[in-house]
C-alpha positions in Angstrom: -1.4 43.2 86.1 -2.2 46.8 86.3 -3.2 48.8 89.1 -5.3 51.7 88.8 -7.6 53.9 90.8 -11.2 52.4 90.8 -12.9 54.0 87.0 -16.3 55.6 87.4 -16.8 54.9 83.1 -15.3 52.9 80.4 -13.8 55.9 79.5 -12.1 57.0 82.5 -10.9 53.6 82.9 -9.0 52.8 79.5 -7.6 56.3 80.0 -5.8 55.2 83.5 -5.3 52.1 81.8 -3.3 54.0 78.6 -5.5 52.1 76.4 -8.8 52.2 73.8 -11.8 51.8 74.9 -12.3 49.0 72.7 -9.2 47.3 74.2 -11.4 46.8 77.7 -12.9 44.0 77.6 -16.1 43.3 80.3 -16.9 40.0 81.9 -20.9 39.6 82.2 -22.0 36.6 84.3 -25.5 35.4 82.8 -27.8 33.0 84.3 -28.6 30.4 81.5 -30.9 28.8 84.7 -31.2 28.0 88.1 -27.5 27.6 89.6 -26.8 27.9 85.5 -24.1 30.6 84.2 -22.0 31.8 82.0 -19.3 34.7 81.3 -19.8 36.8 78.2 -16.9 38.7 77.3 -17.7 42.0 75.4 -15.4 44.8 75.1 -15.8 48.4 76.1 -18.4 50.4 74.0 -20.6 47.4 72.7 -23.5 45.4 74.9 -24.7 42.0 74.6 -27.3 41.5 71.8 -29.6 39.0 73.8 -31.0 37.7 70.5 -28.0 36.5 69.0 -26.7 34.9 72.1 -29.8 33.1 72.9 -29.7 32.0 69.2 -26.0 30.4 69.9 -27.3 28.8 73.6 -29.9 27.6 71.7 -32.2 28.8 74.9 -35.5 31.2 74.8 -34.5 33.0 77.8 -31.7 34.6 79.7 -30.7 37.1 82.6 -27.9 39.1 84.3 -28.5 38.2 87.8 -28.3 40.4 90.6 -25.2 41.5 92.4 -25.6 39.2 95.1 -26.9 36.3 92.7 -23.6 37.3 90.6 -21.1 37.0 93.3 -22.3 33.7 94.3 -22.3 32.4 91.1 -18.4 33.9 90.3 -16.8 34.8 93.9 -16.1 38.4 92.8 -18.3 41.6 93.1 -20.1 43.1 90.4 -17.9 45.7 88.0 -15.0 43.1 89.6 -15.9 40.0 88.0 -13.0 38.2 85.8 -13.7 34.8 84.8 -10.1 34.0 86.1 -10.4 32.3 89.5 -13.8 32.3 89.6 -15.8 30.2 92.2 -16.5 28.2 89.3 -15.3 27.6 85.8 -18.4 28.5 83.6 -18.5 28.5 80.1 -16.8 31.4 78.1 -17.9 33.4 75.2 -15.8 35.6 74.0 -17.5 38.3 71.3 -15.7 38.1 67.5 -14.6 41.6 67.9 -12.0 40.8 70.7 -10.1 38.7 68.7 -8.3 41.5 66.5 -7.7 43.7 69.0 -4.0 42.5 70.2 -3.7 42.9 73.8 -6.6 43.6 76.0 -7.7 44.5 79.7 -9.8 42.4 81.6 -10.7 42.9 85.5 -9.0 41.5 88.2 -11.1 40.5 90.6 -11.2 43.8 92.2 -11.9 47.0 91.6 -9.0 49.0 90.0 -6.7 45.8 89.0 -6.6 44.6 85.8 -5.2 41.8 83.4 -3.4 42.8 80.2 -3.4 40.1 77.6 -3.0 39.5 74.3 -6.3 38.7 72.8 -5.8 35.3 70.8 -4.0 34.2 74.2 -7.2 34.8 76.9 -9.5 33.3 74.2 -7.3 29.8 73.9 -6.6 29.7 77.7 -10.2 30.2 79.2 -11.3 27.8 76.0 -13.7 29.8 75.1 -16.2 30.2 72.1 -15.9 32.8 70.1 -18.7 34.6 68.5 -21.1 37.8 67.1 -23.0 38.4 70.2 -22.9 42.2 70.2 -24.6 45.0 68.8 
């Protein structure tokens, strides 16, 4: 775990951090449907590319919720949200690009802590699917 001072960017974080930016990796929550989520893991730099993750749901239609929605759904505030001890266990997608980075950072579960992991290891331990769903 590391410990920093709370990050006002992606940049300003991976610099306390002593990392990339493409080492940070952020944990979306996104309503598939009513009481319906999952966590989308994207690292620092890229966003989610809603067509091609609707395409792998197989769904027409999805949303970020809104901070309140999101900490019901996880049990952590928004910009804190790690899908480690979450209120529930949702589903994890993890974009393709995270798996050759080595070791990465994810939050916490609060603002200015941090998980450093080795890639292949967060993927096989939060089972999650791996695939292209950035741009």
């Amino acid at each position: 775990m590391v410990r920093t001072e709370r990050a006002h960017s992606v940049q300003e974080s991976a610099r306390f951090q002593g990392i990339e930016v493409d080492q940070l990796v952020r944990t979306l929550v996104v309503r598939r449907g009513e009481g319906d989520h999952l966590f989308v893991l994207v690292p620092g730099g890229l966003s989610i590319d809603w067509p091609k993750l609707r395409s792998l749901l197989g769904v027409s239609r999805l949303s970020l919720p809104d901070a309140d929605e999101a900490r019901a759904a996880t049990g952590y505030e928004r910009g804190a949200i790690t899908p480690f001890g979450a209120s529930h266990a949702w589903p994890v997608i993890v974009d393709a690009s995270v798996a050759a980075k080595g070791i990465v950072a994810l939050g916490g579960g609060a603002h200015g802590v941090n998980i450093h992991v080795d890639a292949d290891d967060l993927i096989r331990v939060l089972d999650a699917t791996v695939a292209d769903v950035t741009k």
